[in-house]
C-alpha positions as CSV (number, residue, x, y, z in Angstrom):
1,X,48.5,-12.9,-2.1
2,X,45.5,-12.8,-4.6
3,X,45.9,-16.4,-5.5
4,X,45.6,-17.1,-1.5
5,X,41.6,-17.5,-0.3
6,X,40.7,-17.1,3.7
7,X,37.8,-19.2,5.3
8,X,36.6,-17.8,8.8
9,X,34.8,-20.3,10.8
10,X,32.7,-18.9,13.7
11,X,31.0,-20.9,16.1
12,X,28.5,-19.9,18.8
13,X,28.5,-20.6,22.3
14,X,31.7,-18.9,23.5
15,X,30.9,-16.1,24.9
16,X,32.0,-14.2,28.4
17,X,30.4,-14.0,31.7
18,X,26.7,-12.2,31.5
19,X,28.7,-8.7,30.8
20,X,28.6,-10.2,27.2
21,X,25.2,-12.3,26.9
22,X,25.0,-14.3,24.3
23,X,27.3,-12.3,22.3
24,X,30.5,-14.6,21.1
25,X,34.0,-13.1,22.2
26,X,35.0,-12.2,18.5
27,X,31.6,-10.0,18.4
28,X,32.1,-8.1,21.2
29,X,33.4,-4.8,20.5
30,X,36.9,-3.4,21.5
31,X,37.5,0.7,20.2
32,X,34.2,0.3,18.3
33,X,35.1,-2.9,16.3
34,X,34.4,-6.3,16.7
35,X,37.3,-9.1,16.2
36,X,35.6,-10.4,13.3
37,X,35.1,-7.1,11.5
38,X,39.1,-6.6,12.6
39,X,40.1,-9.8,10.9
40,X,38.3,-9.4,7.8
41,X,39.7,-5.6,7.0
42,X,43.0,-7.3,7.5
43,X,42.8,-10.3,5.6
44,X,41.0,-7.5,3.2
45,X,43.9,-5.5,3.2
46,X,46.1,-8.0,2.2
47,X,44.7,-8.7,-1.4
48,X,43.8,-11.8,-0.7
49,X,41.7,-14.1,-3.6
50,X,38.7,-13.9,-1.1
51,X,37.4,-13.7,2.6
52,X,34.9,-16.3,3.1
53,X,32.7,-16.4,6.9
54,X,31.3,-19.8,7.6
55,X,29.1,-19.2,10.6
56,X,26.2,-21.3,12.4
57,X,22.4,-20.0,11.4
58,X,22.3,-18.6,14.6
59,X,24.5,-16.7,13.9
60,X,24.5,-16.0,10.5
61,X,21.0,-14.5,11.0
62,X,22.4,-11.5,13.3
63,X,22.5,-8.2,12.4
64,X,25.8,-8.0,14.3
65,X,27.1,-10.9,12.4
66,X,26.0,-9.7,8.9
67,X,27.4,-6.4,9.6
68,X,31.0,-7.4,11.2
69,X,31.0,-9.5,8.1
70,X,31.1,-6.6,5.3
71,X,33.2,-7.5,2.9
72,X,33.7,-10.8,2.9
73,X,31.3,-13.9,1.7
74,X,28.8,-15.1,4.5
75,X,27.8,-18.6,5.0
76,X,25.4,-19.8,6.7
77,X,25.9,-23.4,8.0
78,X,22.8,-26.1,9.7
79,X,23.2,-26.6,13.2
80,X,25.9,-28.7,14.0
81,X,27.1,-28.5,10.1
82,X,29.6,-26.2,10.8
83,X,32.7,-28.6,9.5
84,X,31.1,-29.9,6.8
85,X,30.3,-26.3,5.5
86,X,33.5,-25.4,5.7
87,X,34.8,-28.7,3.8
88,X,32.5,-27.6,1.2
89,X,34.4,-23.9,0.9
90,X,37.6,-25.4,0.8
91,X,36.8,-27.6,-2.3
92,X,34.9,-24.8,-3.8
93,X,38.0,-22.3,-3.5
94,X,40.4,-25.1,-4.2
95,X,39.3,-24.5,-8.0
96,X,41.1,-21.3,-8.3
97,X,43.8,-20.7,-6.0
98,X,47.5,-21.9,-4.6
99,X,46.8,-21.8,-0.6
100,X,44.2,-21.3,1.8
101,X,43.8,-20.0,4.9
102,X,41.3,-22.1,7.4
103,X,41.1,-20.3,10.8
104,X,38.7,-20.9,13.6
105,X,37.9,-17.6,15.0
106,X,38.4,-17.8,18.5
107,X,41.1,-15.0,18.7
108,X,42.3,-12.1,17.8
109,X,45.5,-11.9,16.1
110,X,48.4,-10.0,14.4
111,X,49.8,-12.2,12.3
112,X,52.4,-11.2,9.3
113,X,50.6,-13.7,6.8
114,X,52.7,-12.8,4.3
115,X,55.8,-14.3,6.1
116,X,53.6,-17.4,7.2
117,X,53.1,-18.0,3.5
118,X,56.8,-17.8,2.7
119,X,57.3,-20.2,6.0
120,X,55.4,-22.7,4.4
121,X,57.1,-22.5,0.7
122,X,60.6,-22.7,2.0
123,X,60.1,-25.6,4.2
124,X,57.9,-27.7,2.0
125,X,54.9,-28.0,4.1
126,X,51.7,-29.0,2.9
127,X,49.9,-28.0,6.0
128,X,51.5,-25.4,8.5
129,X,49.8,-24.4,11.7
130,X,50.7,-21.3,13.4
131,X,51.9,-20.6,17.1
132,X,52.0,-17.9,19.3
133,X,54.8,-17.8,22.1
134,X,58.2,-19.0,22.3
135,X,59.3,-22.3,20.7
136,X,59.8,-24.1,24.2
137,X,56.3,-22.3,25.5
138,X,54.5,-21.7,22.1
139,X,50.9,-22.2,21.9
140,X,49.0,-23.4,19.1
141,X,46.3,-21.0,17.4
142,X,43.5,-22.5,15.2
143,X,45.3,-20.9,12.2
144,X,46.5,-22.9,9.1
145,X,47.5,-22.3,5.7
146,X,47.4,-25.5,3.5
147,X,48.3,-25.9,0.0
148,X,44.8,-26.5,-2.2
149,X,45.9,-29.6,-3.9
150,X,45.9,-31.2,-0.2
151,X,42.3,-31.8,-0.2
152,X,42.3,-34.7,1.9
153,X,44.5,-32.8,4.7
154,X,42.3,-30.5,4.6
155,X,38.7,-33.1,5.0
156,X,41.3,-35.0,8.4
157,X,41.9,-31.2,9.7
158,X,38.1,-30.1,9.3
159,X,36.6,-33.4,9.9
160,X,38.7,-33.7,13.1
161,X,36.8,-30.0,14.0
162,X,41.2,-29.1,13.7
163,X,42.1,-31.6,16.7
164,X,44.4,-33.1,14.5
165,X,46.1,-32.1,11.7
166,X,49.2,-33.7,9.2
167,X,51.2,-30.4,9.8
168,X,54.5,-29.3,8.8
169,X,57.3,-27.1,10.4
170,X,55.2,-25.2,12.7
171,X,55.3,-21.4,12.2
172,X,56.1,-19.4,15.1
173,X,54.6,-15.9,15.7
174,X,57.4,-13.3,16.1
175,X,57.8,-10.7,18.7
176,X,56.8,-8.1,16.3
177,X,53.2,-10.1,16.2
178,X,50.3,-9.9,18.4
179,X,47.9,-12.8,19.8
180,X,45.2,-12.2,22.3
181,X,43.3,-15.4,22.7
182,X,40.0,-13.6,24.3
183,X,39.9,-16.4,27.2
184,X,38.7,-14.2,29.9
185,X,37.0,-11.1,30.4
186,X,40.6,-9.7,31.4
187,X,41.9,-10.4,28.1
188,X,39.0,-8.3,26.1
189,X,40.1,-5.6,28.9
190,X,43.7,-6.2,28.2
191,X,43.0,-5.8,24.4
192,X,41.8,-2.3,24.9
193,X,44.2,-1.3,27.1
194,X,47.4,-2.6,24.6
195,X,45.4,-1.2,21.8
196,X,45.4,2.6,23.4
197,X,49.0,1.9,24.7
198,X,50.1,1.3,21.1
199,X,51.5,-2.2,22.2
200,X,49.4,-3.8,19.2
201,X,48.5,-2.3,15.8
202,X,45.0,-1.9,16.6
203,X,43.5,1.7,15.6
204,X,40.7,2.6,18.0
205,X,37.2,3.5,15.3
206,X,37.6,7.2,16.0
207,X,39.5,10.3,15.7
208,X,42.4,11.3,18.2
209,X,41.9,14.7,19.1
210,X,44.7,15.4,20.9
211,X,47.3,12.5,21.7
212,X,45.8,9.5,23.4
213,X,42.3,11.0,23.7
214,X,40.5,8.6,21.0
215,X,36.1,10.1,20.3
216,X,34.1,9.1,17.4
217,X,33.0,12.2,15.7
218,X,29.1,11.6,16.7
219,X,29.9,11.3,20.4
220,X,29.0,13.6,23.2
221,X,31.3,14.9,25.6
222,X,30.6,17.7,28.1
223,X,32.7,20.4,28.5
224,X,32.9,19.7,31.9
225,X,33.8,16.1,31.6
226,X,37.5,14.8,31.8
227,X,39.5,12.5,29.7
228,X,42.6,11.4,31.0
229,X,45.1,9.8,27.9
230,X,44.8,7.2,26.8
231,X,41.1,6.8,26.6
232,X,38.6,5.9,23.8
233,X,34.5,6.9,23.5
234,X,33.1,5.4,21.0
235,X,30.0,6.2,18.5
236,X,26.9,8.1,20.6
237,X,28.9,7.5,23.4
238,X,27.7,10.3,26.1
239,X,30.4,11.3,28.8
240,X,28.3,13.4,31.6
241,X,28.6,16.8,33.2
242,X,31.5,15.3,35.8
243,X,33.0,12.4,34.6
244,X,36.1,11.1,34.5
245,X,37.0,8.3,32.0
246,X,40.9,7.7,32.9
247,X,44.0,5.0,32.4
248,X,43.2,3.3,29.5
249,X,39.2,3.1,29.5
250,X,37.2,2.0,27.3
251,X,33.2,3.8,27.1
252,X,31.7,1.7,23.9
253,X,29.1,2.8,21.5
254,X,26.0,4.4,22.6
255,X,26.9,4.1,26.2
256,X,26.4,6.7,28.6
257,X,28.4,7.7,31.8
258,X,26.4,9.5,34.1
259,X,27.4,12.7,36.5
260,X,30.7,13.0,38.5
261,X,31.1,9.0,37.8
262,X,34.5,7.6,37.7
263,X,35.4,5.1,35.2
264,X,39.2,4.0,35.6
265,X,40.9,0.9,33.5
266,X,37.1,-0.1,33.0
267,X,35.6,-1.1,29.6
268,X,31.9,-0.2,29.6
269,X,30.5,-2.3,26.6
270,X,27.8,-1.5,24.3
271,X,24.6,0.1,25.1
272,X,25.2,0.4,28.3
273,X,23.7,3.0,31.0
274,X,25.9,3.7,34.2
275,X,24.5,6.1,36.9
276,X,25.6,8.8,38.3
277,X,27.9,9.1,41.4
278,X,29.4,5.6,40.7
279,X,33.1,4.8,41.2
280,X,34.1,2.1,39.0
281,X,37.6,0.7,37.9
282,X,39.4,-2.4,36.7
283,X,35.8,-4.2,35.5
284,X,34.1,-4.8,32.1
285,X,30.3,-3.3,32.4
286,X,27.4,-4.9,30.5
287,X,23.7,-6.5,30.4
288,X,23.3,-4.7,34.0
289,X,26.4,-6.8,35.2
290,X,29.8,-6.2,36.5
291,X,32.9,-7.9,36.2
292,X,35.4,-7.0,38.8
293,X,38.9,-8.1,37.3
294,X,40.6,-7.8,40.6
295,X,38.4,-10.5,42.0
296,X,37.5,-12.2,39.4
297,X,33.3,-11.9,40.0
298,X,30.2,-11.2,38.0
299,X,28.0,-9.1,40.0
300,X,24.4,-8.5,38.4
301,X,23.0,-4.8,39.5
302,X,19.7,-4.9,40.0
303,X,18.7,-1.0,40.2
304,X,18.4,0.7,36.7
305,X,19.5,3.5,38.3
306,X,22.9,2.7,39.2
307,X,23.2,0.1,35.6
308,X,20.8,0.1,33.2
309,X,20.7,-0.8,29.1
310,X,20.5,1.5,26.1
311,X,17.7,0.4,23.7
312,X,19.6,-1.5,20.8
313,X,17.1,0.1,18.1
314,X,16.9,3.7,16.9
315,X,13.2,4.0,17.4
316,X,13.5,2.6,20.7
317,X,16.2,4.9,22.0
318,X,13.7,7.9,20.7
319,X,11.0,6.9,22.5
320,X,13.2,6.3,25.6
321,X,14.7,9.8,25.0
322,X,11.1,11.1,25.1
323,X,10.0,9.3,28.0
324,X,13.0,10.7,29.8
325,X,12.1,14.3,28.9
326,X,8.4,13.8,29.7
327,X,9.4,12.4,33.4
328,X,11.5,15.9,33.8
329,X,8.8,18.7,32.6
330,X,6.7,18.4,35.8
331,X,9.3,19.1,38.1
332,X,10.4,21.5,35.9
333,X,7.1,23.0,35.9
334,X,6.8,23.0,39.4
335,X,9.8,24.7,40.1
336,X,8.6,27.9,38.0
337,X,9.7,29.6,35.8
338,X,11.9,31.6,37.7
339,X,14.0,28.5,38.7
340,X,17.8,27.7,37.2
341,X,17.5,25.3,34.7
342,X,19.4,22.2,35.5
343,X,22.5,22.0,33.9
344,X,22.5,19.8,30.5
345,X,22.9,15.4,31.3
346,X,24.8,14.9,28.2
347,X,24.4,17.7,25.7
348,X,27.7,18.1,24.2
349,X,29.1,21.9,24.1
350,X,32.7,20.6,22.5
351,X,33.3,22.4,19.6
352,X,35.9,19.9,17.7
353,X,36.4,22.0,14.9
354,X,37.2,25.1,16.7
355,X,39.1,23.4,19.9
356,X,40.7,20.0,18.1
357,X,42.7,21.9,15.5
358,X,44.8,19.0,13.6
359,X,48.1,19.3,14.6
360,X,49.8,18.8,11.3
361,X,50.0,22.2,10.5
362,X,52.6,23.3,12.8
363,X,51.9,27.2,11.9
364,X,48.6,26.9,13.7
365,X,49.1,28.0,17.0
366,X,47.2,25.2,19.0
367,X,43.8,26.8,21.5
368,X,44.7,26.1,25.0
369,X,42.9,22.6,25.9
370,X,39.4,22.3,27.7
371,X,38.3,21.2,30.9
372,X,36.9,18.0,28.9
373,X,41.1,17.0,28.7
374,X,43.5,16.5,31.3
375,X,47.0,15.0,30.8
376,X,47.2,13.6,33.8
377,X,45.1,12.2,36.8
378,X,43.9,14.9,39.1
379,X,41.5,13.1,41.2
380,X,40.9,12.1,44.7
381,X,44.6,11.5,46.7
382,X,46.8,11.1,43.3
């Protein structure tokens, strides 16, 4: 498909309940990558001519755009210029190229592109939008693949900000293809969950030590800790002396689960500090909020000790480590010297290498699994 070019348009202001913040749905991270980052390693993978991103300045001037966008060509478009930018890409990869992909990024999808392209030469389209659902119940994505030539298509689909469009025979997404439209904070939990449940082709952003228990290499786990399959921590990620992280969870990058909490088909999102002694299960946690799937509420938590946030910078998350330290040496000091030491908050004692040994080699006689894994819920009445 090198002769095919992908433009990306993302626009701000759809974003979640406060779990989120500001933070668009396709930035928000599921298994340690963002929808955006997702979409352009596929398109990527493809061979396609090019990946261009047409995004608003504010949000072009993110780090977390910039970065989600490696790989691809970033644009930065004036406020409320958006469609015209994106005009402006198509004519410009029009020059030197057969089709092009326009998509508005408001989902996340598994599309078989290559088949859509051969949809659209075998019935003669000119412009062929893409649907996800059965033909009777389909429902239209923001997806579209229209020959270059059709330049003034293109202007009446873009112009139209893709409210209308002179389309073809529709293409209609198989049952071998995935679509999650991110509409609700139960669909970015419901992503994670299919994703660890192998229902879409999504590959969690760390290792699997043993089979449904995803960690990035750099996060902690203590030994006393239990992961219950399928579950994924993320990078920095600390998992307390205690924990449980069970049925499908999610624990993001440089989050921390405190002591003895319980985090059950929960996503806790990026940078995000939950106490100790907390039972929490089928909510998205972030920005000191809660969403309760069950009931469908944002509850904000007040009390940094129960919720709090992980300082986004490096420096700022060494001088909160320090701070932390400096609060505990006078009680230490005042217990004497005699006095246990406490046991570690979040100091990993997981040896991967020596416990995780890859089970390709099926002469290696597998170690007989830690605490920190469990195959099977062994917690309160279950």
């Amino acid at each position: 498909m090198k002769f095919v070019k992908a433009i990306l348009l993302l626009e701000s202001g759809k974003t979640f309940s406060k779990t989120t913040g500001d933070t668009p749905a396709v930035l928000v991270d599921v298994l340690g990558k963002n929808t955006l980052s997702r979409t352009v390693e596929n398109l990527s993978r493809l061979g396609l001519g090019e990946v261009v991103v047409v995004a608003e300045k504010s949000l072009a001037d993110s780090r977390l755009l910039r970065e989600s966008a490696g790989g691809s060509a970033l644009v930065t478009a004036p406020e409320d210029q958006l469609w015209r930018a994106a005009e402006q890409q198509f004519e410009s990869a029009a020059e030197d190229s057969t089709h092009i992909l326009i998509v508005r990024l408001n989902a996340y999808a598994e599309l078989n592109y290559e088949q859509l392209l051969e949809h659209h030469r075998t019935h003669g389209n000119k412009v062929t939008r893409a649907f996800a659902g059965a033909s009777e119940a389909a429902k239209p994505l923001d997806i579209f693949l229209v020959n270059s030539s059709r330049r003034n298509d293109a202007a009446f689909l873009l112009r139209s900000e893709m409210e209308n469009a002179r389309t073809g025979t529709p293409y209609n997404a198989g049952s071998e293809e995935y679509v999650n439209f991110l509409e609700h904070e139960a669909d970015l939990r419901n992503l994670a969950s299919d994703a660890l449940h192998r229902i879409c082709k999504m590959q969690p952003a760390a290792t699997e030590l043993r089979p449904g228990i995803w960690a990035a290499k750099d996060s902690h786990i203590d030994k006393r800790a239990r992961l219950v399959a399928p579950v994924f921590i993320g990078s920095r990620a600390r998992i307390c002396p205690g924990a449980v992280i069970t049925r499908g969870s999610s624990i993001e990058r440089h989050s921390v689960v405190g002591n003895k909490t319980v985090v059950e088909n929960g996503t806790i999102l990026p940078y995000t500090n939950l106490g100790p002694g907390l039972d929490v299960s089928h909510s998205l946690v972030g920005s000191r909020h809660i969403f309760n799937l069950q009931r469908n509420v944002c509850t904000p938590i007040q009390d940094p000790r129960l919720l709090g946030l992980v300082p986004a910078t490096a420096g700022a998350r060494t001088l909160f480590s320090m701070a932390k330290l400096l609060i505990r040496i006078p009680g230490q000091i005042w217990r004497g010297k005699g006095a246990a030491a406490p046991a570690p908050v979040a100091e990993s004692t997981v040896s991967y290498k020596e416990v995780f040994t890859s089970a390709n080699n099926p002469q290696v006689e597998m170690p007989k699994a830690p605490p920190a894994l469990a195959a099977m819920r062994r917690y309160g009445n279950q």
